[in-house]
N, CA, C and O atoms as a DFTB+ gen file, in Angstrom:
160 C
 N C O
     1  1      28.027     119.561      -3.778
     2  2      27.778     118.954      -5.073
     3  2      26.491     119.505      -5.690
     4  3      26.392     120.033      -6.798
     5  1      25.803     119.357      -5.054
     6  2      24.467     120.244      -5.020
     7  2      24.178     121.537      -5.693
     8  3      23.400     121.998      -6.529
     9  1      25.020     121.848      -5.052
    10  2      24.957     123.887      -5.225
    11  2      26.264     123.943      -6.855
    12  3      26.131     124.799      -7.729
    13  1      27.325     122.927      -6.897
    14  2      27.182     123.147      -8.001
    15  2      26.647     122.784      -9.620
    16  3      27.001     123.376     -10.639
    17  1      25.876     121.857      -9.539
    18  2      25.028     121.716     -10.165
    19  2      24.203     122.846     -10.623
    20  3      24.166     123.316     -11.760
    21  1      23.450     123.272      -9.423
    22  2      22.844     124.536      -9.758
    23  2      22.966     125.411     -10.171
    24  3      22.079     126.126     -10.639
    25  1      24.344     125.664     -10.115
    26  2      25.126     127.166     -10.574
    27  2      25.813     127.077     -11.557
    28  3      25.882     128.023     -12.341
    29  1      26.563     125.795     -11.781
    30  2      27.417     125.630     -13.185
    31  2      26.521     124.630     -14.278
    32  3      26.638     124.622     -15.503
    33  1      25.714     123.901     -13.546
    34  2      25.013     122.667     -15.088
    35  2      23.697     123.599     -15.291
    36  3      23.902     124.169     -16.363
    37  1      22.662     123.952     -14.865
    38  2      21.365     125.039     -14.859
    39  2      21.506     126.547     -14.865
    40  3      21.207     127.372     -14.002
    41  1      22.095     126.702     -16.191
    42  2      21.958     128.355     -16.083
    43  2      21.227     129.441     -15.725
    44  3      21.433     130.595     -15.352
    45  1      19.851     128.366     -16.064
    46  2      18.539     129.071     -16.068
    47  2      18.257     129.338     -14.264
    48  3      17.471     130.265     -14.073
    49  1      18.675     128.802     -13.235
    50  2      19.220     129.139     -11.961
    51  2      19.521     130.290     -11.525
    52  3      19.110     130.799     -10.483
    53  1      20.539     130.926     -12.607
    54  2      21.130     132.035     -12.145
    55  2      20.129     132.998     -12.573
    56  3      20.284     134.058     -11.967
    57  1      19.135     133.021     -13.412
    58  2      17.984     134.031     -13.379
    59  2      16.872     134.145     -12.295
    60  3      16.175     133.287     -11.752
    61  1      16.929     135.224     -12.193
    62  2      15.386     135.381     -11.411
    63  2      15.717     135.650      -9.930
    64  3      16.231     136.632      -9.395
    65  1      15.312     134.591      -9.478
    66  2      15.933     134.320      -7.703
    67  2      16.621     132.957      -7.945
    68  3      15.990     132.007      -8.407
    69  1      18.361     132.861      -7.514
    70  2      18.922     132.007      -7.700
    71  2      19.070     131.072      -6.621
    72  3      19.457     129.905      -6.562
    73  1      18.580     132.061      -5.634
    74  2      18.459     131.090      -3.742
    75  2      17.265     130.435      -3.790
    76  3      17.101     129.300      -3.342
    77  1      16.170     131.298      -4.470
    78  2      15.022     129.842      -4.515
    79  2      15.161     128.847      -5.391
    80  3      14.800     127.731      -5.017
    81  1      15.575     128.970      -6.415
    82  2      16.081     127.800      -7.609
    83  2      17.293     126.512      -6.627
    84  3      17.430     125.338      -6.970
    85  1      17.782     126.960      -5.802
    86  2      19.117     126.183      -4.692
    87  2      18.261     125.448      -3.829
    88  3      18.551     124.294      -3.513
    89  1      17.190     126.033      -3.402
    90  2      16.795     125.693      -2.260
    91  2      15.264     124.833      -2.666
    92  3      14.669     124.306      -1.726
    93  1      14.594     124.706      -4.273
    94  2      13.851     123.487      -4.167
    95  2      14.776     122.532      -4.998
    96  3      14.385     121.446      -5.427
    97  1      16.210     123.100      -5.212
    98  2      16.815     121.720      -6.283
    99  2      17.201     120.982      -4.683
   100  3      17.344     119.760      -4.659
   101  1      17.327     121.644      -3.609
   102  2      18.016     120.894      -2.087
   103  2      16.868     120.431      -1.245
   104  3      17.092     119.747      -0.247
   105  1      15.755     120.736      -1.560
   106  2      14.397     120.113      -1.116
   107  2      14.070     119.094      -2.073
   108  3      13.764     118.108      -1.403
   109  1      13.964     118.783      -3.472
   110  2      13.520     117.943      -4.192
   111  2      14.793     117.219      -3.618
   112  3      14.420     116.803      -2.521
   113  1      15.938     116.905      -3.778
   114  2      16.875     115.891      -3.425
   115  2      16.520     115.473      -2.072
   116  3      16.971     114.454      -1.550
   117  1      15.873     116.112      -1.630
   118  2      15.857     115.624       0.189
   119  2      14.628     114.922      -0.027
   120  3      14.570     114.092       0.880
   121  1      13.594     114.819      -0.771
   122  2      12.150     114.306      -1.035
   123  2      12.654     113.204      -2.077
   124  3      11.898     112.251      -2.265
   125  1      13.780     113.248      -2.722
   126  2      14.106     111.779      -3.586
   127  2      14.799     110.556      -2.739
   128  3      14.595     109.343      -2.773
   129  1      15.806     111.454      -1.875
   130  2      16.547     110.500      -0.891
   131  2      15.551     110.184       0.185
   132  3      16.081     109.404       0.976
   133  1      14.396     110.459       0.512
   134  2      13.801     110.197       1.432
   135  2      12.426     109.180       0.633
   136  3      11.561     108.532       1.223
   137  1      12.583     109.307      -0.554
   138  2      11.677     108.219      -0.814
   139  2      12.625     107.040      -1.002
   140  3      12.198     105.939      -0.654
   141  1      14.037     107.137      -1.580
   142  2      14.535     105.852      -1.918
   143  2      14.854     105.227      -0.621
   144  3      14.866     103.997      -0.608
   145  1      15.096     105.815       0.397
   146  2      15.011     105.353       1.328
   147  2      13.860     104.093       2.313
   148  3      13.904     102.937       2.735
   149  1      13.035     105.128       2.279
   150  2      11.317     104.809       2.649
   151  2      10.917     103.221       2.219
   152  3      10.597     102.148       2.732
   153  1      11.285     104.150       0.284
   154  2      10.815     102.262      -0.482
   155  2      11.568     101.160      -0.800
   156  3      11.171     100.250      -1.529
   157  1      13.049     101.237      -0.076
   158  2      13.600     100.380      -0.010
   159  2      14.431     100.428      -1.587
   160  3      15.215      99.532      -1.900
């Protein structure tokens, strides 16, 4: 779900380096689910 987000809703993704653009949109989700978690 993730990866397509990145690739089909954020075009701006596919510029530049598109594996680092994947890989802090899959780190920021892992730092959101780990706070909603945390704070209840």
């Amino acid at each position: 779900m993730i990866f397509v987000v990145a690739e089909e809703l954020i075009p701006e993704a596919k510029r530049g380096s598109p594996d680092k653009a994947v890989m802090s949109l899959m780190v920021g989700f892992a730092v959101m689910m780990t706070l909603d978690v945390a704070l209840g």
